[in-house]
Residue, then its C-alpha position, 0 to 999 in steps of 0.5 A: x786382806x788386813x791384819x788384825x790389830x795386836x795388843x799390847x798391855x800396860x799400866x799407869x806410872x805413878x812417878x815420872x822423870x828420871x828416878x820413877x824410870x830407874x825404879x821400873x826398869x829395877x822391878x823388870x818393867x820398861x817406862x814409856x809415854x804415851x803422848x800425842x791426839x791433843x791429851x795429856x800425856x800418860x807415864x806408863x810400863x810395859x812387861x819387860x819380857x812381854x815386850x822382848x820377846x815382841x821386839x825380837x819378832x820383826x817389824x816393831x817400830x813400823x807396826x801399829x799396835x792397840x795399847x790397853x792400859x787399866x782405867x783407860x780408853x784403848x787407844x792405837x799407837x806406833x812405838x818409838x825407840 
């Protein structure tokens, strides 16, 4: 039997580079990017906390999740460290 998908959310960042990344870890967020599927790439943070505590229950970089980012399609993805 197959698990369900899990979700995770995130929004759009505005800057990108090294000053924008400081200035969301500075507000509790983690800056990532999604790339890949022949698109562009999207500059996004994630809950600092949210994340934390999903990292700490095993099996995060092996796991496929749904990202959910405002004003975009769902899209599934496999987190990288």
């Amino acid at each position: 039997m197959a698990r369900e998908i899990e979700d995770l959310q995130a929004v759009v960042r505005t800057g990108t580079g090294k000053g924008a990344a400081r200035q969301a870890r500075r507000a509790g967020y983690v800056p990532g990017i999604v790339y890949g599927d022949k698109q562009e790439p999207v500059a996004i943070n994630m809950n600092y906390n949210a994340l934390l505590k999903r990292l700490r229950q095993g099996r995060f970089l092996s796991t496929l999740f749904n990202l959910k980012v405002e004003g975009q399609p769902d899209v599934h993805v496999i987190c990288r460290a």
